[in-house]
Every structure is written in C-alpha cells, then in structure tokens.
N, C-alpha and C positions, 0 to 999 in steps of 0.2 A: 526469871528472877525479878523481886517486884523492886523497883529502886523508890526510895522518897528524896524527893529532891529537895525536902524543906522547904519553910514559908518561905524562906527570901534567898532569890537570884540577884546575883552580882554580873553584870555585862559590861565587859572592858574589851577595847581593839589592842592589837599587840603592845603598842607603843606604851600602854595604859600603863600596865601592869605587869611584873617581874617576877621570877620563881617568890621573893621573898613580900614581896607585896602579897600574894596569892596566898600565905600564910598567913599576914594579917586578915587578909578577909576572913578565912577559914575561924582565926581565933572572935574574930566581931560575931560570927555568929549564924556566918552563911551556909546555904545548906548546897548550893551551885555557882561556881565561877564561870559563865556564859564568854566564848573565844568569840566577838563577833569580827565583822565585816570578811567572809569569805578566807578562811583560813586555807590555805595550801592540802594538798589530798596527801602528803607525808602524817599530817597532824602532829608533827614532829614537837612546838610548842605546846600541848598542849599535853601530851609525856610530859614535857619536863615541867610543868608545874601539876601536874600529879606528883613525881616524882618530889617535890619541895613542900608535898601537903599531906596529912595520912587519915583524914574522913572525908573532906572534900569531895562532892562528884565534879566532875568537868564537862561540858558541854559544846559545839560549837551551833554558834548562831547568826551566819549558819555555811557550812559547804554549798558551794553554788554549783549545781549542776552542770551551769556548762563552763566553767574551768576547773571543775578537781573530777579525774576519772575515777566511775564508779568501783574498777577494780582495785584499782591504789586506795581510795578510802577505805572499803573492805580490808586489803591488806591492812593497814593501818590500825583498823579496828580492833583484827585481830590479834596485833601485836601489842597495844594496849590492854586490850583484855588480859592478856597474857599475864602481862605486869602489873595490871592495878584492878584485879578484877573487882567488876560492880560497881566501878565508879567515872564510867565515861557513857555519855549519851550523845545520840550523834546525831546534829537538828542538822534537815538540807533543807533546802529552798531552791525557788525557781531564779533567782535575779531577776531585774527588770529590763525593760524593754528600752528603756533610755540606754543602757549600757554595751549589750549584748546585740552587734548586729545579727547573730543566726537564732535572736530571738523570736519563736515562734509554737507556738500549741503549749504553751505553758501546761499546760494539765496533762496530754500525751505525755510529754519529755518528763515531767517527776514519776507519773506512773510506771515508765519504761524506766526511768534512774531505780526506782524501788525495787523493779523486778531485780535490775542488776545488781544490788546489794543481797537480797534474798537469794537470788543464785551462788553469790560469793559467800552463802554464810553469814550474812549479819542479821542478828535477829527483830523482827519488827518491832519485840517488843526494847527495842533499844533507840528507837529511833521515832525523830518528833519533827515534825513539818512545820513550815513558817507559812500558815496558812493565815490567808484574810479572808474570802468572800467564800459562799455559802460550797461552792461545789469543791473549793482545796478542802477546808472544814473535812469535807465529808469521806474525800482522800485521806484527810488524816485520821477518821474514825475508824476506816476502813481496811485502810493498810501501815499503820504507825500504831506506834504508843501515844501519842497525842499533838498538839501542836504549842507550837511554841513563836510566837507573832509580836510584833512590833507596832510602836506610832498609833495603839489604840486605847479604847477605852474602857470601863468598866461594862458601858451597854455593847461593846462588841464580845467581852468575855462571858455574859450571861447570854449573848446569841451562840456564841462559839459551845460552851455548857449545855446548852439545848440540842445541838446537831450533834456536838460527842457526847453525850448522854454519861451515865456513872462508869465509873473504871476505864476512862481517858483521862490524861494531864489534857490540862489545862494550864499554859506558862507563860501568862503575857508579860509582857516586858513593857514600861512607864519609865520615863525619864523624870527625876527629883533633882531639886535644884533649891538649897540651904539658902535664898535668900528674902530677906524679909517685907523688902522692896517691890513691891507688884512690877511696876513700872522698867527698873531694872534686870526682876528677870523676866520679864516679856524680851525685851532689848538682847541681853545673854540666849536667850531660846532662841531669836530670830535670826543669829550669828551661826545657829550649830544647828544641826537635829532637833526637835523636827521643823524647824524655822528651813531650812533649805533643802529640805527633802517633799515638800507640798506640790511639788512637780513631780513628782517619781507616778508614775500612772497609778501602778496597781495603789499605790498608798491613798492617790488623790479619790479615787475610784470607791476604796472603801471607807474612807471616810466621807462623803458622800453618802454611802446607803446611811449611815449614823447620822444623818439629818443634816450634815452641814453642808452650806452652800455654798454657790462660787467667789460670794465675795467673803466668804471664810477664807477660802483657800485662796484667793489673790496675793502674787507679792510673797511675802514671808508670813504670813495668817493675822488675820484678825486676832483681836485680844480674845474673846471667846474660843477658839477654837485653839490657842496656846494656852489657855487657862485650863481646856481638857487635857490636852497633851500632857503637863510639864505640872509635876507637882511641888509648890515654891511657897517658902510664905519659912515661918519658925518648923523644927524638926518636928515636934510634934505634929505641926498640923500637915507636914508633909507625909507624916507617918499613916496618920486618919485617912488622905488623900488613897493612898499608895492600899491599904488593906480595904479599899473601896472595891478593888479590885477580889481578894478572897470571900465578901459577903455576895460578889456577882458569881462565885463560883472555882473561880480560878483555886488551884492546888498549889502555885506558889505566885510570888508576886516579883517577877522582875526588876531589878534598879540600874536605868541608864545614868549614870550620875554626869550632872552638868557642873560645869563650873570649874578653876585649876587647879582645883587639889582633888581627882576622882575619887582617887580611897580614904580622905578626909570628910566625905562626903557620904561613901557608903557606910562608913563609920557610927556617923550622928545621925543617917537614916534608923541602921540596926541598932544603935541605942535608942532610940526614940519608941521605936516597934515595941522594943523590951520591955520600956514602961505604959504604951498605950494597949497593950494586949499581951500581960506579965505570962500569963497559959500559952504563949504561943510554943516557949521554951525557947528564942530567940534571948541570948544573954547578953545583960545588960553590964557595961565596963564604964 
C-alpha cells in the first residue's frame, strides 16, 4: 500500500500533545503526527490518537530497538492495522550509545530488529528508519520504506536523496522556532534540542561529515551551526527555511516545534507554508 505522508510532519513527545490537540494538527493541515522520544512496544498512544483523528497517518519517531521488543511492536502493529488501516508508519532506530549500555554493532542489531518485524508480519514497506550516516542510509534503502532522521540538514537530505534514490521517503525532521529575535532563539535552541543533544555521538558524528567542526559543536553549538539546525526568524521565513528541505528532495518536511506553545507553533508554521507555497495543498486558517 503506497502511503503519502504529506508535505508537513508534526513531531511531538507524549507530554506534547493530547487525542484533541492531534485533531488540531490534522485540521492545520498535517499530513503526519511523528510520536517521538522512544514510545513503548504497546504503541498503545499512538491508537488512541488515530482513534481522535480520521485522515491523519501516525508515525513513531522512533521505537528504539533495544527497549521495545520486536515482537510486541509487530503485535502492536498488527492491531493498529486492524483499526485504522493505512494510517500508521512505524519509524525504529538504533538509540545512542550515551544511553544504552548494551550498546553495540548498531547496524547488526537494526538489521536483525528488521528481520524480526518481517518475520512477525510487518511490512517493509511500512516502516522507516532514523538513519544519519551513509551505510544506516543504505539499510533504509534496502530494507524500509525510507528514513526518517533528525538534527540535520538540508545538505544531509539531498545526500540521504542520492543513496535512496526515487521511490524511498525521504522525512527529515527541522526544529522551527516563531521567534523574531536571532539572539533569543539561539538562547531558546541552546536550552532544548538541538542545543543539548550535540553530545549524543551518532548526532555529533554526522553533523560533522556536513562540514561542521569542533568548535561548532562545543558547549551548546555555535551560532552557525544552530542557525542550520533551528529555523527562527517571522513564520514566513521560517517556512522558506523549512521547504529548504523539499527543493533538497525530501517527500515531507518535518516540524520539531520549539518554544511553549508547541501546536501554537506548528500552527503559524503550516499557515505560513500555505501562503509561501499555496500548490502545496497544505490549508491555510
């Protein structure tokens, strides 16, 4: 089944976002409500706002392989399927190595996670990998429907485009941040993601092949290198930022929304979209 995930992803952690919040996004104009930071292998949340939505696909971004087992996610899958078919995608990832002490062979362990979903029944083309550097990339061309990646750029989505070549997603994910103030949201970005996640390896590691260097990554980053990250400035220009993203290739364009009102946020993003690229079919409120 082919799914379109529409131009714009919405990425909230549980705390985020409620069955009825997950309706507003749907009605702003979303084409994916992304469950991040390692959801539980029930996916039990992630039902119930299908369930409070009725075009919506739902995604997680992402099940960490080494705490949600690969047979309960299957299960899980299957039981979603069930009820809301066609509109759940199932992104895994490896976690990082700060985290997980039986972190080890990252690319063995998602290979063997994937067999175990394909064994239970889930289908590949249902499932999208948080891939950064060139050989996950190539796991996800390979055995996924595409990837779905974090904390990068526009020049990592036209590398990632190149290694999955046509008829892979492409789903990065950009943190936006409504405010007008350079200086501010530099300060806001270096308090949250990706301000304190520039230690996590695999992140530091690929952002790195993207040119940037150590004293980018020092500390909470250089203004440069949160100037790539975090798209900030009036909605519109956040919007131009953010579909920087689709002219590198990418099939939808992720929104980590920064700042205290998250769905006030992804709100003025997808209005903005509306107006900087009226053909996208993203509706403008």
């Amino acid at each position: 089944m082919n799914l379109d995930p529409g131009l714009l992803g919405a990425h909230l952690r549980e705390h985020e976002v409620t069955p009825e919040s997950a309706a507003e996004v749907e009605r702003a104009g979303y084409g994916t409500l992304w469950l991040d930071a390692s959801p539980p292998a029930d996916l039990a949340f992630a039902e119930r706002l299908l369930d409070a939505t009725t075009r919506l696909l739902v995604g997680t971004s992402v099940v960490n392989v080494w705490t949600a087992d690969a047979e309960t996610v299957a299960a899980s899958y299957h039981r979603i399927e069930g009820r809301h078919p066609g509109r759940f995608l199932l992104g895994v990832g490896i976690g990082h190595r700060e985290v997980h002490t039986e972190y080890a062979s990252p690319h063995e362990k998602l290979a063997s996670y994937l067999d175990r979903l394909t064994a239970a029944g889930v289908p590949a083309g249902r499932v999208v990998v948080a891939a950064l550097g060139p050989r996950m990339l190539r796991l996800a061309r390979d055995r996924a429907a595409g990837t779905v990646p974090c904390l990068v750029t526009p020049e990592h989505t036209r590398r990632a485009r190149t290694v999955l070549g046509a008829g892979k997603l492409v789903l990065p994910g950009h943190f936006a941040l409504v405010e007008p103030d350079p200086e501010r949201a530099r300060a806001i970005a270096r308090s949250a993601p990706p301000g304190t996640a520039l230690g996590v390896t695999n992140y530091a590691a690929n952002l790195r092949r993207l040119g940037f260097t150590d004293d980018d990554l020092s500390g909470t980053g250089s203004d440069r290198l949160l100037d790539a990250l975090v798209a900030h400035g009036d909605p519109a220009t956040v919007a131009t930022r953010l579909l920087a993203h689709r002219t590198a290739g990418a099939d939808q364009v992720g929104v980590y929304p920064l700042g205290d009102d998250p769905i006030a946020t992804l709100r003025a993003v997808a209005h903005a979209v509306g107006r900087v690229e009226p053909h996208t079919g993203v509706r403008v409120r």
